[in-house]
C-alpha positions in Angstrom: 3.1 18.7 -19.2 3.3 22.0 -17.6 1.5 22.6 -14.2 0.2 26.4 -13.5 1.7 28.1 -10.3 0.0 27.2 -7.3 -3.5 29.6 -6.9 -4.0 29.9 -10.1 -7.2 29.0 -11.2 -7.3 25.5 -13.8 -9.1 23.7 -15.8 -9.4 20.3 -17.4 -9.5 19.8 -21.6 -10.8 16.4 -22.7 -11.9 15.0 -25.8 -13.5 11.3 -27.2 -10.5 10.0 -28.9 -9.6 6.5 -30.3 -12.8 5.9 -32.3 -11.5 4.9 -35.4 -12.4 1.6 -36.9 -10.7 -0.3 -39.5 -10.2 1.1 -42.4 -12.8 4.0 -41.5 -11.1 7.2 -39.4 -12.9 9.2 -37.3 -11.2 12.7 -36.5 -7.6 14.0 -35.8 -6.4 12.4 -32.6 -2.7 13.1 -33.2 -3.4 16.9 -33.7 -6.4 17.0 -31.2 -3.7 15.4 -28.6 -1.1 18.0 -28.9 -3.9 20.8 -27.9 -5.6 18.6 -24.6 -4.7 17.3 -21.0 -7.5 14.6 -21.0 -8.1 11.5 -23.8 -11.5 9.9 -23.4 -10.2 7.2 -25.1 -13.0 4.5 -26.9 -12.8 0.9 -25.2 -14.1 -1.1 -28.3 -18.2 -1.2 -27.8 -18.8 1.9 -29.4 -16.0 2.7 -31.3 -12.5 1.8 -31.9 -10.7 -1.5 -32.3 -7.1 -3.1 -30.6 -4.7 -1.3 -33.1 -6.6 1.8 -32.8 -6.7 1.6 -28.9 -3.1 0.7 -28.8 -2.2 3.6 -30.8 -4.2 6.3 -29.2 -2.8 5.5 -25.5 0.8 5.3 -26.8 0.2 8.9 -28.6 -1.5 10.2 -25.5 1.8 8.8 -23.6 4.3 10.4 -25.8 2.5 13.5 -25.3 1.8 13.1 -21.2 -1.6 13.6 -22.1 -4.0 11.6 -19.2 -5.8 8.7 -20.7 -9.5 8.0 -19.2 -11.8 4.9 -20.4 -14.4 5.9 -22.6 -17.4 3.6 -21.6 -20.2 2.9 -23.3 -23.3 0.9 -24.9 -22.2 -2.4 -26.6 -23.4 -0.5 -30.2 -20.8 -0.6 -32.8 -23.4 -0.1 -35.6 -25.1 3.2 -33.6 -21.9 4.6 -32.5 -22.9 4.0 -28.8 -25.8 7.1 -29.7 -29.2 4.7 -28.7 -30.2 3.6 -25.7 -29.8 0.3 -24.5 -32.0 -1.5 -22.0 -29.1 -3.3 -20.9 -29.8 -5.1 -17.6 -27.6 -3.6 -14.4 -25.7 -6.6 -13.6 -24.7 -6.7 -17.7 -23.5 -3.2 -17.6 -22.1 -3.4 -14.5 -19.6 -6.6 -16.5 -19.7 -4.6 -19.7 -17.8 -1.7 -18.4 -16.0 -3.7 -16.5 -14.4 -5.3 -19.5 -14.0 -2.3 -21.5 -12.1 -0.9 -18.4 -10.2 -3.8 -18.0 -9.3 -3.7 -22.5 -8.1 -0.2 -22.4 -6.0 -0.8 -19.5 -4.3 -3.0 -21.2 -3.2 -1.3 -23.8 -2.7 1.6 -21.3 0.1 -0.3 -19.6 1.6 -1.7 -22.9 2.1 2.1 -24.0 3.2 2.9 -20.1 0.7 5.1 -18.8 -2.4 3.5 -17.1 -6.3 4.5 -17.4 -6.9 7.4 -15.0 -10.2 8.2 -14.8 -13.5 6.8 -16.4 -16.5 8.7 -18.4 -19.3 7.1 -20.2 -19.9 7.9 -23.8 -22.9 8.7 -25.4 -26.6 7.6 -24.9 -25.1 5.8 -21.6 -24.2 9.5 -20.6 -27.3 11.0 -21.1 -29.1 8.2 -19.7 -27.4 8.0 -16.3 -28.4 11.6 -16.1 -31.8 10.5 -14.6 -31.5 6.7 -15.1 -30.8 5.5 -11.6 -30.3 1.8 -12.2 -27.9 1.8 -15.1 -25.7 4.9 -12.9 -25.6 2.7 -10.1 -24.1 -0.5 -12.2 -21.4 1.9 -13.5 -20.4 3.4 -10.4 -20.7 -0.2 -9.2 -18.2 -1.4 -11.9 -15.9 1.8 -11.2 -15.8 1.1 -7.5 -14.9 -2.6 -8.0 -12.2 -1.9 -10.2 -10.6 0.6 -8.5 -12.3 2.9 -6.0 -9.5 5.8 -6.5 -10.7 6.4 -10.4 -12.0 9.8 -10.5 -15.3 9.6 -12.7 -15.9 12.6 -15.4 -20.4 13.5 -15.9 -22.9 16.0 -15.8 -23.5 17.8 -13.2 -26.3 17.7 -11.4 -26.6 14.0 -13.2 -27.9 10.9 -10.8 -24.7 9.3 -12.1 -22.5 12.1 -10.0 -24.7 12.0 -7.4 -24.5 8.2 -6.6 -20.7 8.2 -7.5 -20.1 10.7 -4.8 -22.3 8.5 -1.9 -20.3 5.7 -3.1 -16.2 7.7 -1.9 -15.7 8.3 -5.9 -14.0 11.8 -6.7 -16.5 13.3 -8.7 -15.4 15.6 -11.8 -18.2 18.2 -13.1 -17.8 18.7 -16.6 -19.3 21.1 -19.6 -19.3 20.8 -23.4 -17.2 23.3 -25.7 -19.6 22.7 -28.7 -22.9 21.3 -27.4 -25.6 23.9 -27.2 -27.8 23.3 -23.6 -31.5 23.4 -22.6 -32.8 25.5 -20.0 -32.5 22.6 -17.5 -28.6 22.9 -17.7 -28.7 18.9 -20.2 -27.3 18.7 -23.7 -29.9 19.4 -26.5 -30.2 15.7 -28.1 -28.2 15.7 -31.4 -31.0 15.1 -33.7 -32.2 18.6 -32.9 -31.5 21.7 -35.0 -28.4 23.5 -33.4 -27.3 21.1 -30.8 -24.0 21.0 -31.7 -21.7 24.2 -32.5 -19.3 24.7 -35.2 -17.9 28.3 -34.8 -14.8 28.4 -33.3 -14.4 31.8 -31.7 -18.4 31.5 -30.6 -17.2 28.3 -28.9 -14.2 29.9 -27.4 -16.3 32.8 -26.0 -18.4 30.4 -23.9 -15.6 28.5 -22.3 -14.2 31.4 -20.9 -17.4 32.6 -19.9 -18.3 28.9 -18.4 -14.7 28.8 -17.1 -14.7 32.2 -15.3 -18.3 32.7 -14.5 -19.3 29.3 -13.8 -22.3 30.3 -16.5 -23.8 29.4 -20.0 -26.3 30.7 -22.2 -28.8 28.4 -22.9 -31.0 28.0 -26.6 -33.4 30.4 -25.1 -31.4 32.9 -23.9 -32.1 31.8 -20.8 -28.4 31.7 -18.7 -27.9 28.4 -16.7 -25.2 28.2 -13.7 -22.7 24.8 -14.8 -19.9 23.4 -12.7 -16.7 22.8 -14.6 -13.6 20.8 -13.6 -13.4 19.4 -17.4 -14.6 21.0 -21.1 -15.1 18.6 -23.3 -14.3 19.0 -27.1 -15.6 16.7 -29.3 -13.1 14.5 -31.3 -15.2 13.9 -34.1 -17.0 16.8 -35.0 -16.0 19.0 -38.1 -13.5 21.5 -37.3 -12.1 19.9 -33.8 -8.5 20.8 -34.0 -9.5 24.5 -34.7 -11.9 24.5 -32.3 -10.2 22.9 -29.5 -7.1 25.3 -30.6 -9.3 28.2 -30.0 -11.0 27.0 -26.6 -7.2 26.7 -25.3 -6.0 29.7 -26.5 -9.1 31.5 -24.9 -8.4 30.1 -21.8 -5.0 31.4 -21.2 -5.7 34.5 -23.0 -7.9 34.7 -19.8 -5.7 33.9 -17.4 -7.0 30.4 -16.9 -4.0 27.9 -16.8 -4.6 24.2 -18.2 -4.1 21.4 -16.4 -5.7 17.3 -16.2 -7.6 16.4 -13.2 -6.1 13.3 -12.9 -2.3 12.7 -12.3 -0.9 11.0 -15.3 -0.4 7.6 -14.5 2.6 5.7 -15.0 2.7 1.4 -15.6 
């Protein structure tokens, strides 16, 4: 994977891959891997199974695309999306294990997991939850204390990370509309997730560049971004995440993981 020059100013492109199950398939992840740096790849409680992890971090591999472990609630049957009052000690062990899954197949397919980002209603709620984000920076730090961890800013999950020696990665969201406070309008609301590709473009740069994005009131809200996220799974993410890079050079921003690929 190309590197920009030295000076010039990057930026990360992940996306929730591997969240197939089964028979059922969920999204593009060959075609969404040939346009990102970053895979967010699903460790089996929320989505995804062994053949479809297996897969994913050998096609990430081929493509020197970064492979992170996508953590998250043990909620097949809600897609990871509802909260769990999972006790800190539990979570602590169940992302653990998912870590320990995905690396697995990571080495198998000769990369290894790079970085770690939690998926879903685990995400939002280590935003301001401050037991369960300490049990996952707990489980990151046992594991191994190098991982870089991707998350809100601003989020009590960053925060803690960062006390605890973890490199901390800010990240935004290509086509998740924001409140005024600078979170992700929840996904049962009208408009919280975007579908126009070039409107979607527009805000990366803008996010990218300015370090800015215009919230559902108008209202414009300062974000930190070392990673934009594109969403795997929702309609139109090839186009969209085609568009997002695309935008990005056209603005002089080069493209470029976070993490250094690893190698088994």
């Amino acid at each position: 994977m190309a590197v920009p020059p030295p000076g010039t100013a990057t930026i990360d492109l992940n996306s929730d891959l591997g969240e197939s199950f089964g028979r059922w398939t969920l999204g593009d992840d060959d075609a969404v891997l040939e346009v990102v740096t970053s895979a967010n790849v699903a460790c089996g409680f929320h989505a995804g199974d062994p053949t479809v992890l297996r897969r994913t971090c050998e096609r990430a591999a081929e493509r020197g695309v970064v492979v992170g472990a996508q953590v998250g609630y043990r909620d097949l049957a809600g897609f990871g999306r509802r909260f769990v009052d999972v006790e800190p000690t539990d979570l602590t062990n169940d992302v653990l294990y998912q870590i320990g899954a995905l690396e697995a197949f990571a080495r198998v397919a000769g990369t290894r997991v790079a970085y770690v980002k939690p998926h879903g209603a685990l995400y939002n709620a280590i935003v301001a939850h401050e037991a369960q984000a300490a049990a996952v920076v707990a489980a990151v730090r046992l594991w191994d204390p190098s991982l870089p961890v991707l998350g809100l800013p601003g989020s009590r999950f960053l925060d803690l990370a960062g006390r605890a020696g973890l490199r901390t990665v800010a990240e935004a969201f290509a086509d998740r509309a924001y409140t005024p406070a600078g979170t992700l309008v929840p996904r049962r609301e009208p408009g919280a997730v975007l579908h126009d590709a070039g409107e979607i473009a527009r805000r990366c740069v803008r996010m990218a560049t300015a370090g800015e994005v215009e919230a559902v009131d108008g209202s414009v809200v300062a974000v930190d971004v070392g990673s934009v996220c594109v969403h795997g799974d929702t309609p139109g993410a090839v186009a969209i995440a085609r568009a997002v890079r695309e935008a990005l050079a056209a603005a002089g921003v080069g493209i470029a993981p976070f993490a250094r690929p690893a190698t088994g």
